[in-house]
C-alpha positions as CSV (number, residue, x, y, z in Angstrom):
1,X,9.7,-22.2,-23.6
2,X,10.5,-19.3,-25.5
3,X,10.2,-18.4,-29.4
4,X,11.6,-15.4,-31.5
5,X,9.3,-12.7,-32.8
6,X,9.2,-9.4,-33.5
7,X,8.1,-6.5,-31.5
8,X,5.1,-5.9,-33.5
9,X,3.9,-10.1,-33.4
10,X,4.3,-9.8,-29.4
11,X,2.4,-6.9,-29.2
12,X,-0.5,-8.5,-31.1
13,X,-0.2,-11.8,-28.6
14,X,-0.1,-10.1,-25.9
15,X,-3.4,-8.9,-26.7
16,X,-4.8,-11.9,-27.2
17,X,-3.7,-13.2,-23.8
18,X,-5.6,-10.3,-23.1
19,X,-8.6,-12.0,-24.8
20,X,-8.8,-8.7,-27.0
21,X,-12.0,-9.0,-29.4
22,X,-12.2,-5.7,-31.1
23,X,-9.2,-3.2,-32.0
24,X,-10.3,-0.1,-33.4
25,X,-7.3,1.9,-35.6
26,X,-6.4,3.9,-38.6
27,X,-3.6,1.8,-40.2
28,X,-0.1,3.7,-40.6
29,X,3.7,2.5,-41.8
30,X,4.4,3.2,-38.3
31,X,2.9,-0.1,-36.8
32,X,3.3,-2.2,-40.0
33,X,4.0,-5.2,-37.9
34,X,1.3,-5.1,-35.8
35,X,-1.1,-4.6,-38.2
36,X,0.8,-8.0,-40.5
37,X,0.0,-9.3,-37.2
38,X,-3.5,-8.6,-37.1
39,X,-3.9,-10.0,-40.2
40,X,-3.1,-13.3,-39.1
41,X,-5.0,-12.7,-35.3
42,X,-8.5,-14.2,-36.5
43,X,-10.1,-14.2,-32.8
44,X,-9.3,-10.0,-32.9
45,X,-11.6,-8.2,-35.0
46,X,-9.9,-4.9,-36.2
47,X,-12.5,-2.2,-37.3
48,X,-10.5,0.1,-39.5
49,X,-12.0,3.4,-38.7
50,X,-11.9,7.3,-40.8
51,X,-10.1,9.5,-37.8
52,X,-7.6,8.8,-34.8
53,X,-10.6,10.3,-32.6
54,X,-13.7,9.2,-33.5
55,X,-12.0,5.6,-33.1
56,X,-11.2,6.4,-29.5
57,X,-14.8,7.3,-28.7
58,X,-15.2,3.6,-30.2
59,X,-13.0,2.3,-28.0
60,X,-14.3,4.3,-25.3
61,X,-17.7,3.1,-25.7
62,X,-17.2,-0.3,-26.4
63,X,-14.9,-0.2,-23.1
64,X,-18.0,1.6,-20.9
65,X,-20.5,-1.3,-22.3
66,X,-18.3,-4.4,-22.1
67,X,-16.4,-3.3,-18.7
68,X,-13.4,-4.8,-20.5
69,X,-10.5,-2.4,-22.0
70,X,-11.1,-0.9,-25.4
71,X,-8.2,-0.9,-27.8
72,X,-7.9,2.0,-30.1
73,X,-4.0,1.5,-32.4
74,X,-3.3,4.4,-34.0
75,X,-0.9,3.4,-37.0
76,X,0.7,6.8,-37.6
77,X,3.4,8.4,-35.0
78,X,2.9,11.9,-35.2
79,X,-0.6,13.3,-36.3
80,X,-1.9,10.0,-35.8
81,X,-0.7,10.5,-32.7
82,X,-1.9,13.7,-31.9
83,X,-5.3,12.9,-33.5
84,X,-6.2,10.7,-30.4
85,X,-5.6,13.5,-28.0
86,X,-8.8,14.8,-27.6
87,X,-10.7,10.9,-27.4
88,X,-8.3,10.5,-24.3
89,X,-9.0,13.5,-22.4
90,X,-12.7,12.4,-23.0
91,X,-12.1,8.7,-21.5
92,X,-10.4,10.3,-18.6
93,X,-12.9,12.5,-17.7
94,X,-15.4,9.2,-17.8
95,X,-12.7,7.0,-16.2
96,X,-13.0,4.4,-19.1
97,X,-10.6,1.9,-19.4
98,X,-9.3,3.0,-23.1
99,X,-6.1,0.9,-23.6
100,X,-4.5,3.8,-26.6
101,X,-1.1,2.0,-28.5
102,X,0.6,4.6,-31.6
103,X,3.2,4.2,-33.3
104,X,6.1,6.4,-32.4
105,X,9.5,7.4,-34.3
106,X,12.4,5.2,-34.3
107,X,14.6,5.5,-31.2
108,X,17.6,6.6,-33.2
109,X,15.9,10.0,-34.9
110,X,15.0,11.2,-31.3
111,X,15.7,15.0,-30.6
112,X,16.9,15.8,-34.7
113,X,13.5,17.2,-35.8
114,X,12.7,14.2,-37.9
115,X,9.4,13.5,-40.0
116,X,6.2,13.8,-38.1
117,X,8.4,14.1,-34.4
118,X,6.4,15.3,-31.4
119,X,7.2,14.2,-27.6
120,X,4.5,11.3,-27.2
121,X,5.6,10.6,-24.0
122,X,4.7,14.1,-23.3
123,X,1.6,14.5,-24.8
124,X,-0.1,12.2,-23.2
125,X,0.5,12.5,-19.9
126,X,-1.8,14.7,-19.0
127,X,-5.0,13.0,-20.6
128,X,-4.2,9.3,-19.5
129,X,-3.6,7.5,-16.4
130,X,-0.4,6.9,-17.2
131,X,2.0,7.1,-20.2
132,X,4.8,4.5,-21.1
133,X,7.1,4.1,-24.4
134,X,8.5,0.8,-25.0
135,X,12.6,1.0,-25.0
136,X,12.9,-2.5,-26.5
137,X,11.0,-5.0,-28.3
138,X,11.5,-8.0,-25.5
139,X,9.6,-5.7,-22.7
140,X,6.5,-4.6,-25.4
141,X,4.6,-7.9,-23.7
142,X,4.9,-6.1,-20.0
143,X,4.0,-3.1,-21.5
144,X,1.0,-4.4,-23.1
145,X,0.1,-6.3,-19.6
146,X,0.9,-3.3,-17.4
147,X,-1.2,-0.6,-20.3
148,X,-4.4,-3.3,-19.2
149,X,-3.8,-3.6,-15.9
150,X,-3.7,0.1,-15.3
151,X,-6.5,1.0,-17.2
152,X,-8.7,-1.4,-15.6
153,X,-7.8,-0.9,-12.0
154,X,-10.3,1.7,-9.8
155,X,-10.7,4.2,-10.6
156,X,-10.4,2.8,-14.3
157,X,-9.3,5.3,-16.9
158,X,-7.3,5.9,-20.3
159,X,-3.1,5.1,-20.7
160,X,-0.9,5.0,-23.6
161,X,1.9,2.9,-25.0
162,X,4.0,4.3,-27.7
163,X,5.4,1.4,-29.6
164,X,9.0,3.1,-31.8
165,X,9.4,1.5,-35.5
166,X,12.5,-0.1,-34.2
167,X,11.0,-1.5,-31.4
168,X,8.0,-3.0,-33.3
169,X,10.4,-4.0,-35.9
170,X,13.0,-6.0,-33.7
171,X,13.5,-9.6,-33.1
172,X,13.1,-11.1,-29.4
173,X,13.0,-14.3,-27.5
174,X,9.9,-14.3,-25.8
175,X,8.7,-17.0,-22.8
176,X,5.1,-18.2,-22.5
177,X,3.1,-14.8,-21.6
178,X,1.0,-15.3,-18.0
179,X,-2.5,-15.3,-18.0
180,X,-4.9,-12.2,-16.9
181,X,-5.7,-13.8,-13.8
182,X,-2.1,-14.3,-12.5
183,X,-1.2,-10.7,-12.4
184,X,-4.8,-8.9,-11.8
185,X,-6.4,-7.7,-8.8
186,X,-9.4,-10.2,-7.8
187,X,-11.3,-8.2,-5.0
188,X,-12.4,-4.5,-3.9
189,X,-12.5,-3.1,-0.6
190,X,-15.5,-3.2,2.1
191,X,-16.5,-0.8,4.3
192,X,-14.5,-1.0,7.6
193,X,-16.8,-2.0,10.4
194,X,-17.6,0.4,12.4
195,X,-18.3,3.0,10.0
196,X,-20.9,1.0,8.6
197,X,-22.7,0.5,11.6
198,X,-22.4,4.7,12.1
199,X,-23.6,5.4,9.0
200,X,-26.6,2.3,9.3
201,X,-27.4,4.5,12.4
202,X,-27.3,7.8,10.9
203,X,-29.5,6.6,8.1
204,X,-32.3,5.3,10.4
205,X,-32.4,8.1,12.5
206,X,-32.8,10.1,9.4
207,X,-36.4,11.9,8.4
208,X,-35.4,12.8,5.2
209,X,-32.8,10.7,3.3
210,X,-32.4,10.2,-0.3
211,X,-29.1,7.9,-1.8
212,X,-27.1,9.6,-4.5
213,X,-26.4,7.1,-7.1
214,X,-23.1,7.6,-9.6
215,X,-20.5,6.1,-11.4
216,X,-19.6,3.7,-8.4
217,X,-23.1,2.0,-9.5
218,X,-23.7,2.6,-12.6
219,X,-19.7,1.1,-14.0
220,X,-20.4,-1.9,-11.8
221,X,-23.8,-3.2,-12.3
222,X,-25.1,-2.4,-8.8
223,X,-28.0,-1.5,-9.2
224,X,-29.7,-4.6,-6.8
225,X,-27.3,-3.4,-4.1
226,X,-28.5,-0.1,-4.2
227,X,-32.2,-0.6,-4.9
228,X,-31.9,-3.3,-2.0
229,X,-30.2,-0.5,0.5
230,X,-33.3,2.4,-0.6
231,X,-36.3,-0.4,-0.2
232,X,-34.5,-1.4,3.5
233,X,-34.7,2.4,4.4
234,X,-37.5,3.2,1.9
235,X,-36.4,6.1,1.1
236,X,-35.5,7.9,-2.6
237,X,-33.0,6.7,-4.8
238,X,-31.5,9.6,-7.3
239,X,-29.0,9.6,-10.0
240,X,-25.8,12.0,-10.6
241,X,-26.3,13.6,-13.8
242,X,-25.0,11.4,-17.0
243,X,-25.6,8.2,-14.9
244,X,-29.7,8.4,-15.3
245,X,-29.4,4.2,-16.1
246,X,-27.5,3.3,-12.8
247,X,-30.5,2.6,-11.6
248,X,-33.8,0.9,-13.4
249,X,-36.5,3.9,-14.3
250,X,-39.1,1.8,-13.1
251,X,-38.1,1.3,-9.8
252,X,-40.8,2.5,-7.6
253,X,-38.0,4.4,-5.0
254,X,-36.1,6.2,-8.1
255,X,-36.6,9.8,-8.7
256,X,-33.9,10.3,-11.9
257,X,-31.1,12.4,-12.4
258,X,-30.9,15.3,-10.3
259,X,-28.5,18.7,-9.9
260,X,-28.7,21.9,-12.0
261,X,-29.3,19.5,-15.4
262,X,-31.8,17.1,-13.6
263,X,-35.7,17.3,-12.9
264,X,-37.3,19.4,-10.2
265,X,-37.9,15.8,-8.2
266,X,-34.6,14.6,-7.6
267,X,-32.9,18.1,-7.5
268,X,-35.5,19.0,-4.6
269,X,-34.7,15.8,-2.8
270,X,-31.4,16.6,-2.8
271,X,-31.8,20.3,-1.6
272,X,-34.2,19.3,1.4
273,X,-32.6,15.8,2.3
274,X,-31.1,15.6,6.1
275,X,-28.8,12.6,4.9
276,X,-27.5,12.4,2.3
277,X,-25.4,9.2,1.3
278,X,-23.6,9.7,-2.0
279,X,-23.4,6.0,-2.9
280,X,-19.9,5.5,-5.4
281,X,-20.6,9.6,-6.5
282,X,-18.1,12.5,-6.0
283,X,-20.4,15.1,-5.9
284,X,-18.7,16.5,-8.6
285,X,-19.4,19.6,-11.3
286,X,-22.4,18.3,-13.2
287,X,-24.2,17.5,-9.7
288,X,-23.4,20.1,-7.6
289,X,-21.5,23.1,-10.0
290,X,-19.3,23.1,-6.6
291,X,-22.2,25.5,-4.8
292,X,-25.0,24.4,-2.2
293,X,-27.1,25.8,-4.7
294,X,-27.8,22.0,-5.6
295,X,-27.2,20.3,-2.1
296,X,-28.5,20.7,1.3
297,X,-26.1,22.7,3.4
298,X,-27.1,21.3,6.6
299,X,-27.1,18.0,5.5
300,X,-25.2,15.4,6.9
301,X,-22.8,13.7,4.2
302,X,-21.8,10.1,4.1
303,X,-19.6,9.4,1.2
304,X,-18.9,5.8,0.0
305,X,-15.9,5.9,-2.8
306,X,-13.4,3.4,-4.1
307,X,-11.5,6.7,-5.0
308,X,-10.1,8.0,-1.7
309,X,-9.5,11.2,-2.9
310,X,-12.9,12.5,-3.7
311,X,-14.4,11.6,-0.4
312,X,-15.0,15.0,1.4
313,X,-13.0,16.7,-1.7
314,X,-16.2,19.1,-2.4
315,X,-18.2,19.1,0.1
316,X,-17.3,18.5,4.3
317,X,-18.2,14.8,5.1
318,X,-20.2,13.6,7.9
319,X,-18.7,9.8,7.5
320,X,-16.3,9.1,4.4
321,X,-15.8,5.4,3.6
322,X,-13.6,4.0,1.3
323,X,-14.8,1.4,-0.2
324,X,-16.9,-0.6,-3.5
325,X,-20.5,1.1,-3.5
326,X,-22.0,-2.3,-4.0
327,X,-20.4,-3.8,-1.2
328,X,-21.0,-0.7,1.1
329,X,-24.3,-0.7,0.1
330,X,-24.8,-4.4,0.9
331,X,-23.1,-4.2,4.5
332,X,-25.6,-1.1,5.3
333,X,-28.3,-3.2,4.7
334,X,-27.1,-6.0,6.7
335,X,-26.3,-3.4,9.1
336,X,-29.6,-1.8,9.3
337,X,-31.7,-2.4,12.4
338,X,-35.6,-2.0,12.5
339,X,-37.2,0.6,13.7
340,X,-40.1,1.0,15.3
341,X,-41.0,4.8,14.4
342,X,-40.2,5.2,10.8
343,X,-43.4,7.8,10.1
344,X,-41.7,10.6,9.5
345,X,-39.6,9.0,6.8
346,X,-41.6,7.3,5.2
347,X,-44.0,10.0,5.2
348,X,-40.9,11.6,3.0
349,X,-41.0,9.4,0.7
350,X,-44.6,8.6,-0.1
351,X,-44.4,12.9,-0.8
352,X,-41.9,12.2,-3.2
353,X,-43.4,9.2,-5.1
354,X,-46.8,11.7,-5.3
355,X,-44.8,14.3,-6.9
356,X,-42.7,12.2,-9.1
357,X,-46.3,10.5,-10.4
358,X,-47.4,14.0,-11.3
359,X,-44.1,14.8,-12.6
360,X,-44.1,11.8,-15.3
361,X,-47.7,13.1,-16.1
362,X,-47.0,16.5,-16.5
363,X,-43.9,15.8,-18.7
364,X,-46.4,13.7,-21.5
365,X,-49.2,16.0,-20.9
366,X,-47.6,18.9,-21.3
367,X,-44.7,18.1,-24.3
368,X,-45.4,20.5,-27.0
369,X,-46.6,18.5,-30.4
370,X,-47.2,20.8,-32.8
371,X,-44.8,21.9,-35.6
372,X,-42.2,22.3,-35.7
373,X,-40.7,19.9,-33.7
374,X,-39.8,21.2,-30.2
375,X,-37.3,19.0,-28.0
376,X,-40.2,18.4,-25.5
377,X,-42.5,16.7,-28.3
378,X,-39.5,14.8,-29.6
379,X,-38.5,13.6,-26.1
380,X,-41.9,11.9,-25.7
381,X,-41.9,10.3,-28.9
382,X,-38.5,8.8,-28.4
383,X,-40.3,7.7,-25.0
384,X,-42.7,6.2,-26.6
385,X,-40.8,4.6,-29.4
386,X,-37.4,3.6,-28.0
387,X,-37.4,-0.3,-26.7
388,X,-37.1,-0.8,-23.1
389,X,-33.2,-2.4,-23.8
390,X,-32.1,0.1,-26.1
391,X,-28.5,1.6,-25.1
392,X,-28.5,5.6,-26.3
393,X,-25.4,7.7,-26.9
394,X,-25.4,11.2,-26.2
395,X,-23.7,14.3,-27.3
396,X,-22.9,17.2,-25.1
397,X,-24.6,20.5,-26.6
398,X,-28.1,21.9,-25.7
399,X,-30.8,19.5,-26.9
400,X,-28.6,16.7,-25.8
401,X,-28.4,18.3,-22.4
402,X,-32.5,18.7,-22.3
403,X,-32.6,14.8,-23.8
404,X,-30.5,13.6,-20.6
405,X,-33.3,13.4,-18.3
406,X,-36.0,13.4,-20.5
407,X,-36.0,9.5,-21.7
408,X,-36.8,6.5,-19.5
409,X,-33.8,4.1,-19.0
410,X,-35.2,0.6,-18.2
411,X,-31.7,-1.3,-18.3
412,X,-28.9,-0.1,-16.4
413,X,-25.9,0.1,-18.5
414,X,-27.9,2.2,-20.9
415,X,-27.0,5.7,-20.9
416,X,-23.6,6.9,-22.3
417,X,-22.4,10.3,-22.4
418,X,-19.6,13.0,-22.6
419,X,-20.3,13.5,-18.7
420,X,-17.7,16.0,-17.4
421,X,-16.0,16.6,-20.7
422,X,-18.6,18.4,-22.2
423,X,-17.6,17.1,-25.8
424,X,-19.6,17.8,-29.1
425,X,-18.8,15.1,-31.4
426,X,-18.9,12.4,-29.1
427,X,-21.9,10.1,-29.3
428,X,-22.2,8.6,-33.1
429,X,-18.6,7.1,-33.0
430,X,-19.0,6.0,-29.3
431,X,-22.5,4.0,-30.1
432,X,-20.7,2.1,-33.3
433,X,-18.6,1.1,-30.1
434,X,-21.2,0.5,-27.9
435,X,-22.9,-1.7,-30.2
436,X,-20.1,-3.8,-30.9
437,X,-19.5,-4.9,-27.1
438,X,-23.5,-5.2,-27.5
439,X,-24.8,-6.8,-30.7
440,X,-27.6,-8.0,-29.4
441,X,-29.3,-4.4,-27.9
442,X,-30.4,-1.8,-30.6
443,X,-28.1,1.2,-29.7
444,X,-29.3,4.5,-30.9
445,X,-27.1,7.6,-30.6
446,X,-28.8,11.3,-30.6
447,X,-26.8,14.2,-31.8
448,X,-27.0,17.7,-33.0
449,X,-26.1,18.8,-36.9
450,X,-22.8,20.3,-35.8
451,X,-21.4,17.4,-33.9
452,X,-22.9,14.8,-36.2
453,X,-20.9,16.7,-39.3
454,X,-17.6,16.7,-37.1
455,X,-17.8,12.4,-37.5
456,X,-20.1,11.8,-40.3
457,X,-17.0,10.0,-42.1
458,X,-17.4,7.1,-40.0
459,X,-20.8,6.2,-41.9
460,X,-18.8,4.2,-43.9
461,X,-17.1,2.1,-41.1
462,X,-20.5,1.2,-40.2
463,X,-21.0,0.2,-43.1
464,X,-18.5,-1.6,-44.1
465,X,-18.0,-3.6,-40.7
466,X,-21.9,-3.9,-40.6
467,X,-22.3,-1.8,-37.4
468,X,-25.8,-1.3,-37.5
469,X,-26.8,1.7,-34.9
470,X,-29.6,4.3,-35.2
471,X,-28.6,7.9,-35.1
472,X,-31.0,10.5,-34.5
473,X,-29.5,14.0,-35.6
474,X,-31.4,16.6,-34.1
475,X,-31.1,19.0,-36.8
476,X,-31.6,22.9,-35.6
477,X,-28.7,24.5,-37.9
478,X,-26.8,26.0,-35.2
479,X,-24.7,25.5,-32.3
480,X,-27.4,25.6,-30.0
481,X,-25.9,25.9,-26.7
482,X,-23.9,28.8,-27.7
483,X,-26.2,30.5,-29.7
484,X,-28.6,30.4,-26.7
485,X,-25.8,32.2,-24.7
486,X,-25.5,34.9,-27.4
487,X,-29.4,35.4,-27.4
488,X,-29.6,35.7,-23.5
489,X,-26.6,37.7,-22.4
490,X,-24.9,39.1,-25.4
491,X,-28.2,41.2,-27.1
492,X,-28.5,38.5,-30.0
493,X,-25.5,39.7,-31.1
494,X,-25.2,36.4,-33.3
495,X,-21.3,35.4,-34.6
496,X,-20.2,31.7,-35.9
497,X,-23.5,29.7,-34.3
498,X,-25.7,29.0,-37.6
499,X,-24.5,25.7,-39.2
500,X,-25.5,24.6,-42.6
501,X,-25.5,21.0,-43.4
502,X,-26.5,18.5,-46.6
503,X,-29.4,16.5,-45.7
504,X,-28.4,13.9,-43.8
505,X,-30.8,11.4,-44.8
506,X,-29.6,11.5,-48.3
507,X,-26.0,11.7,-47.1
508,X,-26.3,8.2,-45.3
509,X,-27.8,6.9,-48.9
510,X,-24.6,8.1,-50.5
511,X,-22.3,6.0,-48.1
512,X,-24.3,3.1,-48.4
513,X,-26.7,3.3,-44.9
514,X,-30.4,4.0,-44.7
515,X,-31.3,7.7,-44.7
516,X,-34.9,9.1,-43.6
517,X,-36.3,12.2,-42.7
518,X,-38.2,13.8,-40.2
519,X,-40.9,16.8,-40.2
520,X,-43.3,15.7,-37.9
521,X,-43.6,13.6,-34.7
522,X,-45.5,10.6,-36.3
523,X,-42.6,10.8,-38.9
524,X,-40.2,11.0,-36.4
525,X,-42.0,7.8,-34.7
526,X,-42.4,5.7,-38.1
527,X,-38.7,6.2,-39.2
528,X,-37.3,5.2,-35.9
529,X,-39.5,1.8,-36.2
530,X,-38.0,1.4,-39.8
531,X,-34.5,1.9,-39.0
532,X,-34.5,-0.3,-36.1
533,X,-36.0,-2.9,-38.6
534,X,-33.9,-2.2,-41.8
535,X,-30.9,-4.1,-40.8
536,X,-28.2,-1.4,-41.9
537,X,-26.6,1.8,-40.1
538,X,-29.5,4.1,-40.6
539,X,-29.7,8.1,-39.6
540,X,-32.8,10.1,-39.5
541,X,-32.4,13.8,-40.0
542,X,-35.5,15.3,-37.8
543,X,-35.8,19.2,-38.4
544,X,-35.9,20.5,-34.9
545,X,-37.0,24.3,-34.3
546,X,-34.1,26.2,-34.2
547,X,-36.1,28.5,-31.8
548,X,-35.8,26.1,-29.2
549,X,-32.6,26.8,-27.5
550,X,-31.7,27.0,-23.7
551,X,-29.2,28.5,-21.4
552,X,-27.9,25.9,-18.9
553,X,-24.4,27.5,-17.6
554,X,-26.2,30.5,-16.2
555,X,-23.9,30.7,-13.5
556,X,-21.2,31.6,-15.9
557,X,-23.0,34.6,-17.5
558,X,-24.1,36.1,-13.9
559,X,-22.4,38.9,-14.3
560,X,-23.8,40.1,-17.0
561,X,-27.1,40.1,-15.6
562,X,-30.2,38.6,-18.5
């Protein structure tokens, strides 16, 4: 059976085969038709948001929550276009499955400098997956199938389909679309056999191991795989930096994040270990900076990755699997044997859950609560304050940076961040994302004054949709990262860091949320219990001192000594 529609109503059903719930867009006269579509698409709920970008950090988190593909339409070709440039280059650095549709200028005005042209196809290719533009309206359904499809496939990550006014706008005959499940992958790989027994072996003959946890556990949930592998070996479980949640903080074997942003714990595991398996992690820049500064030189590597290519790509393997780190992890510890000497490991371990004891300790005991407000005094308040299911957002920038290891992440699929993109501006718009894949879990999203004024627009989608996260602006007037650079290495000689900013708590009034402020800890503490309660968007401004800034890229300023 067929029917004739246009461009624009197939693109919509094909969505909804998709079994699309949110689309997140700025509407333009580009994509009329899809968005008359919309109107009549009741099980698709569009949230109409302020910018091209912030709506693909929606997207982005709502994609990282849900583990389905987040839809971000861009109505405009053009700048609307060019807008989501930056939110795609951000989902591929995270490898999240951001499914990115724009508009895009008639077919027939190609190449003749026509209003608002730029080469889409261009553009994009080198911030998504993959790029397509749709040459006719009958093959916009494929399109729409294959955008999903390649987004969601390992490792996941960002594509684009440029949709042309024609091509939106002409009529088709269309048959019944399939069905997800008839054109989608339906397994991951296992570990071939014999490596697996190797690396069982190599891991019990090991007197210092520790398990590198990343995104390979974190993005799928396997957490009991990987806690079941460390309690087989009992031996420590640490995370890669930015995936502090792949792993429940009250497991007895996990040490936290670890690398040149982590704690002293987990980075010293890591240094010392004898084994090391990095369990669905590439080692990568924000765990290693690429140096065995951060990593045991002598140690033997096993790598487990679904990605082929980043096995042995930074560091020289000892055994490199390809394979799904849950599934690895749960043929290891059918693999594992039982020793009869396991002293001297487990002596390595019962060290390690001594020091990370006193480490916990030290970090409440020694958090700095007098005024004003230094990021060590705020980080155990939030610890103190924060439910145990709460989901928290995360800008880059340098109190965000100190925050990533400094809360407790009781839930895995808690902790969502910038990661290797590094990008201010990221956090608020990706929590409004967050919390619509997750109604149900307070989501509260921590940010400095910069990046919070570079998004503060999208107050009002919050409002208006009823999005109702907590956002915690950390509010030190200044772009602390780099003004910590210009105090350290370039003589305080001080140019473009200081920010000024309204008050933000007054701001959120103005656009209709719940505003409070925040001079003191027990402040800080009784607005964030009122703003989970007050059943709106709500932001507390909390006046952080701007004194309390620190350099983390070191490396980079080496040369100039400081």
């Amino acid at each position: 059976m067929t029917k004739r529609i246009s461009g624009g109503q197939a693109a919509v059903e094909a969505l909804q085969t998709e079994n699309t719930s949110h689309v997140f867009g700025l509407i333009g006269s580009a994509t009329m038709e899809m968005f008359d579509a919309l109107y009549d698409a009741r099980d698709i709920n569009f949230i109409g948001v302020h910018d091209e970008r912030t709506g693909t950090h929606m997207a982005d988190g709502f994609a990282r929550a849900s583990g389905k593909a987040g839809v971000i339409l861009a109505g405009q070709n053009g700048p609307g276009a060019t807008n989501l440039v930056t939110g795609l280059a951000q989902a591929k650095a995270a490898y999240s499955p951001v499914v990115s549709i724009a508009g895009a200028l008639s077919s027939s005005h190609l190449y003749r400098d026509a209003f608002q042209e730029v080469d889409q196809q261009t553009l994009f290719q080198s911030v998504t997956k993959k790029t397509w533009t749709a040459p006719s309206a009958d093959r916009v359904p494929e399109l729409v199938r294959e955008a999903h499809r390649t987004a969601l496939t390992p490792r996941c990550g960002p594509v684009q389909l440029n949709l042309p006014r024609d091509v939106l706008a002409a009529q088709a005959d269309f048959p019944t679309y399939p069905t997800p499940q008839t054109y989608r992958n339906h397994s991951l790989p296992a570990g071939q056999a014999d490596l697996i027994a190797q690396a069982a072996a190599l891991l019990e003959d090991a007197r210092q191991p520790v398990i590198v946890a990343g995104g390979g556990i974190k993005n799928t949930r396997g957490h009991e795989a990987a806690c079941a592998l460390a309690e087989a070996l009992n031996c420590p479980l640490v995370t890669s930096p930015g995936h502090g949640d792949a792993i429940p903080f009250g497991h007895q074997l996990n040490a936290g994040q670890m690398g040149p942003r982590g704690n002293a714990v987990a980075s010293r595991l890591v240094k010392e270990a004898d084994v090391i398996l990095a369990l669905g992690t590439r080692l990568g820049f924000n765990a290693t900076f690429y140096t065995y500064d951060n990593i045991n030189a002598d140690a033997q590597i096993i790598q487990i990755e679904l990605e082929p290519t980043a096995i042995g790509r930074f560091f020289p393997v000892a055994i490199g699997i390809w394979a799904d780190a849950p599934t690895a992890a749960r043929q290891l510890t059918d693999a594992l044997g039982k020793r009869a000497d396991r002293k001297l490991a487990d002596d390595w371990t019962q060290g390690f859950q001594a020091e990370r004891k006193a480490f916990l300790a030290s970090r409440d005991a020694d958090a700095i609560e007098s005024l004003p407000i230094q990021p060590s005094g705020l980080f155990k308040t939030l610890r103190e304050s924060l439910p145990q299911d709460a989901a928290v957002t995360m800008d880059a920038g340098t109190l965000c940076l100190q925050a990533t290891d400094a809360l407790n992440y009781w839930t895995p699929g808690s902790l969502f961040t910038p990661l290797d993109f590094g990008l201010v501006g990221f956090s608020y718009a990706c929590g409004l994302g967050v919390k619509c894949a997750l109604p149900e879990r307070p989501v509260v999203s921590l940010m400095g004054d910069g990046g919070f004024g570079m998004t503060v627009s999208e107050l009002s989608t919050a409002v208006d949709h009823g999005i109702n996260t907590v956002t915690i602006v950390m509010n030190n007037k200044c772009w602390g990262a780099e003004k910590a650079y210009q105090r350290d290495f370039f003589n305080g000689r001080y140019i473009g860091a200081d920010v000024s900013s309204p008050p933000f708590d007054k701001l959120a009034e103005l656009y209709g949320a719940k505003g409070y402020r925040a001079d003191t800890l027990p402040q800080m503490a009784e607005a964030l219990q009122a703003a989970l309660a007050c059943g709106k968007p709500a932001v507390i401004d909390v006046q952080v001192d701007p004194n309390a800034l620190y350099s983390f890229r070191r490396d980079s300023f080496k040369h100039r000594g400081g």
